[in-house]
N, C-alpha and C positions, 0 to 999 in steps of 0.2 A: 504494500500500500504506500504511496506517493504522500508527503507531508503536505501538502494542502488536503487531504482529508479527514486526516488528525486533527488537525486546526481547528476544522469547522468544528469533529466530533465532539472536541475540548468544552471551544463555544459551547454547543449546546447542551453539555454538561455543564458547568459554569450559569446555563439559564434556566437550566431543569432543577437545581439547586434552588437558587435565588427564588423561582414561582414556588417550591416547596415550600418555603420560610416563609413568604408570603398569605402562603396561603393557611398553614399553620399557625403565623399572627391574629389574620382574621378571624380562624375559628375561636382562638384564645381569647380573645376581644371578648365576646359573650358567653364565656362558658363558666362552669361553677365549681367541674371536675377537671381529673388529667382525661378520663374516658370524654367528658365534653368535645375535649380538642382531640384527642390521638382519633379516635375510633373515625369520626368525620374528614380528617384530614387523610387516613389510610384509604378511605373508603372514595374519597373524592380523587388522591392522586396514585393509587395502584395502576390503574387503567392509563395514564400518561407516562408512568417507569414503564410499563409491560408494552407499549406501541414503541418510546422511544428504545427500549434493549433493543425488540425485536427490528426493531431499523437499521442500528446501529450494527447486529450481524450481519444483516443483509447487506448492509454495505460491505464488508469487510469479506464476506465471503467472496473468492475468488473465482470468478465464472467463465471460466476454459472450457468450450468449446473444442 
């Protein structure tokens, strides 16, 4: 794999972080437990880790023909 798609992959680990925290602030904002926050925040960004992994192989996988 060529280093400009490391780079990107980087970014968008660096941005899949950053909305993580984000979005786990916002839950915290109104909640009253840890289960408040964790279980809502798990539940909202599992489905964004599991599309970004499985991109991130696809990318990486080497398709020789």
């Amino acid at each position: 794999m060529s280093r400009k798609p490391r780079v990107w992959m980087g970014i968008g680990l660096v941005v899949l972080v950053y909305t993580t925290a984000l979005v786990f602030l916002a839950f915290d904002r109104n909640s009253n437990s840890a289960s408040d926050t964790i279980r809502p925040t798990v539940i909202t960004m599992a489905p964004v880790w599991g599309l970004a992994l499985a991109l991130a192989m696809a990318a990486r996988s080497d398709r020789r023909s």
